[in-house]
N, C-alpha and C positions, 0 to 999 in steps of 0.2 A: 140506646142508639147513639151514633157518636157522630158529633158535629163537622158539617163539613166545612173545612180549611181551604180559605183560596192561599195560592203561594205567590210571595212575589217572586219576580223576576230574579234569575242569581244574581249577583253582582260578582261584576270583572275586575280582576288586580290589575290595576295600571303600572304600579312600580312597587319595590319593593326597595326598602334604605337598612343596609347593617349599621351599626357603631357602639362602640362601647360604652359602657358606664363609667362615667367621671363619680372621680375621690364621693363627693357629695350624695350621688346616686346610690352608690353602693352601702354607705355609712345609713340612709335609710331607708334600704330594702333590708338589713343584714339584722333589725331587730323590732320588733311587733309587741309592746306591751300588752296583755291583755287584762281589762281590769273589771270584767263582769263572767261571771257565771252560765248566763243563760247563753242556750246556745241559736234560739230564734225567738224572733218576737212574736209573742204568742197571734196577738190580732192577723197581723202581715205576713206571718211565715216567711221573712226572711232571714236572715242570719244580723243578731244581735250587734253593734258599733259596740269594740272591742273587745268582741266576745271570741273565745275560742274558731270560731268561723269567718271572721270577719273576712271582707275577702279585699281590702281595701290593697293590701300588702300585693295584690295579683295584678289588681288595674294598676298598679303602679309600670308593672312590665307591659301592659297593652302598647298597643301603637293608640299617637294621637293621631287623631282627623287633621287633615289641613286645612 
């Protein structure tokens, strides 16, 4: 039987900010060493730190909180 989920409330975009990536930004988005094999940690089932998955190189494009 499958649990029931309350949801919260949506959340509203109040703004929205374009802008480019400066020189630095792009220098390290543009390369992702990766220096382990595994591709989750077996316990946590997440994806491994700098492991083929890693998803570090993604949050870097998020937007931050203010």
């Amino acid at each position: 039987m499958k649990e029931i989920v309350s949801h919260a409330a949506p959340k509203v975009v109040t703004k929205i900010q374009f802008s480019r990536l400066n020189p630095q930004q792009v220098v390290q988005l543009s390369e992702f060493e990766v220096t382990h094999k595994d591709l989750y940690i077996p316990e946590d089932h997440v994806p491994a730190k700098n492991g083929p998955l890693d998803r570090r190189p993604v949050r870097a494009l998020a937007c931050d909180e203010p």
